[in-house]
C-alpha positions as CSV (number, residue, x, y, z in Angstrom):
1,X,0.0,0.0,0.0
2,X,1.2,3.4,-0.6
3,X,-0.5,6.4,0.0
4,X,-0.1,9.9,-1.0
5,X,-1.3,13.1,1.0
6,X,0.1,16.4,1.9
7,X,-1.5,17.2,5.4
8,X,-3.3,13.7,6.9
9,X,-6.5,13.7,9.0
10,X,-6.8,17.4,9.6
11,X,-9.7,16.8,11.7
12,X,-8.3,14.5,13.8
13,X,-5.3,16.9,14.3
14,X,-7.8,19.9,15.6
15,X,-10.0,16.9,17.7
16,X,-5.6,16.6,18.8
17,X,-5.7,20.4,19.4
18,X,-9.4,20.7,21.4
19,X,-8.4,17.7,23.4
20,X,-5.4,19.0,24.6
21,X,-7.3,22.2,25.5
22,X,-10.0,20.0,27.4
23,X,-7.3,18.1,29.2
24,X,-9.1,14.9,27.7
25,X,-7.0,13.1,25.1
26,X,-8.5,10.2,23.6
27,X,-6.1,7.4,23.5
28,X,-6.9,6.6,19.4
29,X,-5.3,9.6,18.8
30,X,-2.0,8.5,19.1
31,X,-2.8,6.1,16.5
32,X,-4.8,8.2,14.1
33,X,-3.4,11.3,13.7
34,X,0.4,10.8,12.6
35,X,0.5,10.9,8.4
36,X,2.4,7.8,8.3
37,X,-0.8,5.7,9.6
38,X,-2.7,6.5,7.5
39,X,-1.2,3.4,4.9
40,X,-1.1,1.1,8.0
41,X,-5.0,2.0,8.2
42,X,-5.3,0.8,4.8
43,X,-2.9,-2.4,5.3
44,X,-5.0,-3.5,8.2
45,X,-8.3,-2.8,6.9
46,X,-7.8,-5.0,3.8
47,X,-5.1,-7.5,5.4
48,X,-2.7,-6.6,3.1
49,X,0.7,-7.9,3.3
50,X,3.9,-6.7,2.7
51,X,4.9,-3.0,2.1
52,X,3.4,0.3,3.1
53,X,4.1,3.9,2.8
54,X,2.5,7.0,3.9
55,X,4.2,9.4,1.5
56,X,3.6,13.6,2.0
57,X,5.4,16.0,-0.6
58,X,2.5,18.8,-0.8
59,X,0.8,18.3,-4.0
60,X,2.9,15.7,-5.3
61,X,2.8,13.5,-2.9
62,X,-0.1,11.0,-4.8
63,X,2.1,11.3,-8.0
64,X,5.4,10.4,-5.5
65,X,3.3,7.4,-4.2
66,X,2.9,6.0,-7.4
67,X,5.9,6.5,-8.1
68,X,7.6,4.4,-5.5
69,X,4.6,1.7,-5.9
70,X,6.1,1.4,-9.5
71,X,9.9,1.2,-7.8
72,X,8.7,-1.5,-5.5
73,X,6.9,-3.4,-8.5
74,X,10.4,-3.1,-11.0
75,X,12.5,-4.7,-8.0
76,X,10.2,-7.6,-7.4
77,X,9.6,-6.3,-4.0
78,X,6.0,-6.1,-4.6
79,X,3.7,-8.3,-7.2
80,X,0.6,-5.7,-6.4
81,X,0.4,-2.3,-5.2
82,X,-2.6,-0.7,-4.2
83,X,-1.7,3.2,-5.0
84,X,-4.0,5.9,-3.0
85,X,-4.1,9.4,-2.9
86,X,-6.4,11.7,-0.6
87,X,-6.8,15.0,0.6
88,X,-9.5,17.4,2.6
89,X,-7.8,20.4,3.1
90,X,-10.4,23.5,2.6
91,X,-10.5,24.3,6.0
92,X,-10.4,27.5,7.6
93,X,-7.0,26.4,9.8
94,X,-5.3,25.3,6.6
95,X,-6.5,27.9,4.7
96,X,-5.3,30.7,7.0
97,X,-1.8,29.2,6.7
98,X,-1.5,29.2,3.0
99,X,-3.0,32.9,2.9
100,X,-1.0,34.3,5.1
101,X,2.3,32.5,3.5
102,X,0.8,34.2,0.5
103,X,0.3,31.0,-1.5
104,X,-3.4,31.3,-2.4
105,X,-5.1,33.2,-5.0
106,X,-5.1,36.8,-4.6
107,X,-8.9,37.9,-4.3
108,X,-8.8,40.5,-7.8
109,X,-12.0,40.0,-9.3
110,X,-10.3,37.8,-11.8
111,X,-11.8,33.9,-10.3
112,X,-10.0,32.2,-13.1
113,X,-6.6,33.6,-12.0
114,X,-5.0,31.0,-9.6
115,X,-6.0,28.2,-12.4
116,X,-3.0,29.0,-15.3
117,X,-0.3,27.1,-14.5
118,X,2.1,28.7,-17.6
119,X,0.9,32.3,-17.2
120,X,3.2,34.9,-15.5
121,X,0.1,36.3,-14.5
122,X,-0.9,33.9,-12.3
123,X,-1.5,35.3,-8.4
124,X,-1.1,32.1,-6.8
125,X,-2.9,28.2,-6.3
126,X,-6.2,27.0,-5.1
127,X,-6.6,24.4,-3.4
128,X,-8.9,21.4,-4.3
129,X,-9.9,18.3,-2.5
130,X,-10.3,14.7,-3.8
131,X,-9.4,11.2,-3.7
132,X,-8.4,8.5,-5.9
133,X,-6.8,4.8,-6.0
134,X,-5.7,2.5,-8.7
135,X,-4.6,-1.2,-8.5
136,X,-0.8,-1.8,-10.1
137,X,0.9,-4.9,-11.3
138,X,3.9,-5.9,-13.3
139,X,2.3,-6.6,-17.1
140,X,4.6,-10.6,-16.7
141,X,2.7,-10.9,-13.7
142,X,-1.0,-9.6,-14.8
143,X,-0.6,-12.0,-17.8
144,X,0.4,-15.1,-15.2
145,X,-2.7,-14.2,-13.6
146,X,-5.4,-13.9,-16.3
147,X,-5.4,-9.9,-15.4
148,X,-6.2,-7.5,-18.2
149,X,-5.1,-4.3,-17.7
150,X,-6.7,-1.0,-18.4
151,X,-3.7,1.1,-18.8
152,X,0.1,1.2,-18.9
153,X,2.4,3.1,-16.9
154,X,5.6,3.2,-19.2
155,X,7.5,6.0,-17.3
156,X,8.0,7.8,-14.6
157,X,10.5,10.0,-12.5
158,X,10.8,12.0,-9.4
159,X,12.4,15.3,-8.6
160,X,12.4,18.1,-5.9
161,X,13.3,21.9,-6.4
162,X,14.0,23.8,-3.8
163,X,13.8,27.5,-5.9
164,X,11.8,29.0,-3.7
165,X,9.0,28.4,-0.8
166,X,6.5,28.3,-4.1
167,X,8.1,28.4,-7.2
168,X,10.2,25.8,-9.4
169,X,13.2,27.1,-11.2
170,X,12.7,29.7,-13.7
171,X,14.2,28.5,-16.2
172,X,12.6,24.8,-15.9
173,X,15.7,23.0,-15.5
174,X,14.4,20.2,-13.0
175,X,10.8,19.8,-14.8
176,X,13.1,19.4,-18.0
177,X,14.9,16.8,-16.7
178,X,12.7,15.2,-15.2
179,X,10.4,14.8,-18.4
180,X,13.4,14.0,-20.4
181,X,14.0,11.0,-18.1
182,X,10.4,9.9,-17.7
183,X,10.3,10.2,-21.7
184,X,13.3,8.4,-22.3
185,X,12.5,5.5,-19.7
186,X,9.2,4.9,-21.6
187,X,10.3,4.3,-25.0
188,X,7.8,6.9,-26.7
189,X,8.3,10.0,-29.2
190,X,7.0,13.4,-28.4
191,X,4.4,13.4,-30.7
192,X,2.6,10.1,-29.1
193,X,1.7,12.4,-25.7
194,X,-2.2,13.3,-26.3
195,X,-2.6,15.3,-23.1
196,X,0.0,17.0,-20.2
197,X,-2.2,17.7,-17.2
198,X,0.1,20.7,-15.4
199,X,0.4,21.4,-11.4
């Protein structure tokens, strides 16, 4: 199992907070509120065996998870990997935080303005909430097992930029590279790619 998400159970971290404040913590807290248990959680729940990861790298971290699944299925450490990615973040507390590190949206009576990833006059993100989860296998091992796939993952790669608090490099070094690589690991020309679904 390996999950994806940027922030966890941010309920459960206020019920953490109010607890604390109420001087009545309940013991299931321990359990439920760290990230990390969140794949655990999973693992139990379906008495899944072997791996699990809770990975959290902002809004990459479902496309980090699937990464790594797809690492664990390569080395043989892993015949399946259920891949999951969630997030419920519009909440006042986490929305304060991200306005006040000036990450949102400015409010310009332009509501389209946050949503143009290319544009240098974008004002900042917006945050969205969803989940999602997909089922991966080795294509040797879906065929040993009368499987048939619905899709192919022929590439992949993984890369952090520390530019700035927000921002990638300007220039688009990393992103370069890192398509490069995932283009040249899955044996396809340019003109192949239908769609590129930008941050």
């Amino acid at each position: 199992v390996w999950f994806g998400t940027s922030r966890g159970p941010v309920q459960k971290q206020l019920e953490a907070v109010d607890s604390l404040e109420r001087k009545r913590v309940k013991p299931s807290l321990a359990v439920d509120i760290p990230i990390s248990a969140t794949s655990g959680i999973i693992s139990s729940l379906f008495g899944v065996k072997g791996p699990n990861m809770t990975l959290s790298a902002t809004c990459c971290s479902g496309g980090f998870a699937l990464a790594e699944a797809c690492h664990a299925l390569v080395s043989g450490r892993s015949d399946l990997a259920l891949v999951a990615a969630a997030e419920a973040c519009v909440h006042p507390v986490v929305l304060s935080q991200m306005q006040s590190a000036g990450m949102l949206t400015k409010e310009d009576g332009q509501p389209n303005a946050g949503c143009v990833p290319f544009s240098p006059s974008r004002t900042g993100t917006t945050l969205g909430e969803g989940a999602a989860s997909v089922i991966l296998t080795r294509a040797s091992f879906a065929k040993e097992a009368g499987l048939k796939p619905t899709g192919y993952i022929l590439g992949w790669d993984t890369a952090t930029d520390s530019h700035s608090r927000t921002l990638s490099d300007h220039e688009g070094n990393s992103l370069s590279e890192s398509i490069s690589r995932t283009i040249k690991m899955s044996g396809i020309n340019m003109d192949q790619i239908d769609l590129v679904s930008p941050h």
